[in-house]
N, C-alpha and C positions, 0 to 999 in steps of 0.2 A: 877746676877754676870756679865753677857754679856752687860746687859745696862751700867753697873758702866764703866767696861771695854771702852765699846765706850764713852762715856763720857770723858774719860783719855784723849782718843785717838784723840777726836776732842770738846776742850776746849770751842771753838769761839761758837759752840752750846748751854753750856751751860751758855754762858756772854748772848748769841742773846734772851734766854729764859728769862733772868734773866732781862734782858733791857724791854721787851716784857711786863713782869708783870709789872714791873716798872712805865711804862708808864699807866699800865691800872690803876693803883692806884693811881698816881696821877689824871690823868682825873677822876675817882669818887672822889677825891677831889674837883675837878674845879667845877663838878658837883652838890657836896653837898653843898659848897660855894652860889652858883646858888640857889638851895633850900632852904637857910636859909635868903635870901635875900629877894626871893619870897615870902615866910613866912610871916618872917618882913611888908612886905607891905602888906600882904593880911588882917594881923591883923589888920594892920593901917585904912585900909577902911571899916574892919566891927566894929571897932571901931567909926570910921565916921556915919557911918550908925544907928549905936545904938542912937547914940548921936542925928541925926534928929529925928527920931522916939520919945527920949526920948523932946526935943522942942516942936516936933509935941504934943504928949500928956498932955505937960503942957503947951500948948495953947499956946506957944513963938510963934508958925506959924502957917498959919490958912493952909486949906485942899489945896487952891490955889498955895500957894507956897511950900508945901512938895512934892506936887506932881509931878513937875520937877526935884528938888530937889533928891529925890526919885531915878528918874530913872536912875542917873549917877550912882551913887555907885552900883546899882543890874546890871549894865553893867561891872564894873569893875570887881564886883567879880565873874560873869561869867569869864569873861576874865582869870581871876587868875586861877579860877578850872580847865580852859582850860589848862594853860600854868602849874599849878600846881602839878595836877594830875598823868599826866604821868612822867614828871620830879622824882617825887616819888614814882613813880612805876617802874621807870628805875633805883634807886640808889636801892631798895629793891630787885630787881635781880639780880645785881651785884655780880657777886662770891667774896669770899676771893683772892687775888692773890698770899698770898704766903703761905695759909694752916696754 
């Protein structure tokens, strides 16, 4: 009853709360935006990837030329799980902000 009370009592607290959460929900929006982005492209390059392997083995390229070939995309998607990872492991901590 006393917290209701001071609540009454000093309004701009609970605007200043309510802004506070506000904002944390939009940025795990900005955030998850970001992640689906990420996504998008990560699929795009192991797609890529599938697809020389799949040349490679129906002989469209010989060993010589997969093998640079090769090395872009397994860099790339390094890169992604880098950048991926925690991105998604930051939006999966995220509290609810307004319960």
């Amino acid at each position: 009853m006393e917290q209701v009370l001071a609540l009454l009592q000093h309004p701009e607290r609970l605007q200043q709360e309510y802004e506070q959460r506000l904002n944390r929900l939009q940025q795990a929006h900005a955030s998850h935006t970001d992640t689906d982005v990420l996504e998008k492209q990560h699929q795009h390059l192991k797609q890529g990837k599938s697809r020389l392997i799949d040349s490679y083995t129906e002989g469209l390229i010989d060993k010589s030329d997969f093998d640079p070939k090769m090395a872009q995309p397994i860099a790339n998607l390094s890169n992604f799980n880098f950048r991926l990872i925690p991105l998604a492991n930051k939006m999966q901590a995220k509290p609810n902000c307004f319960w």
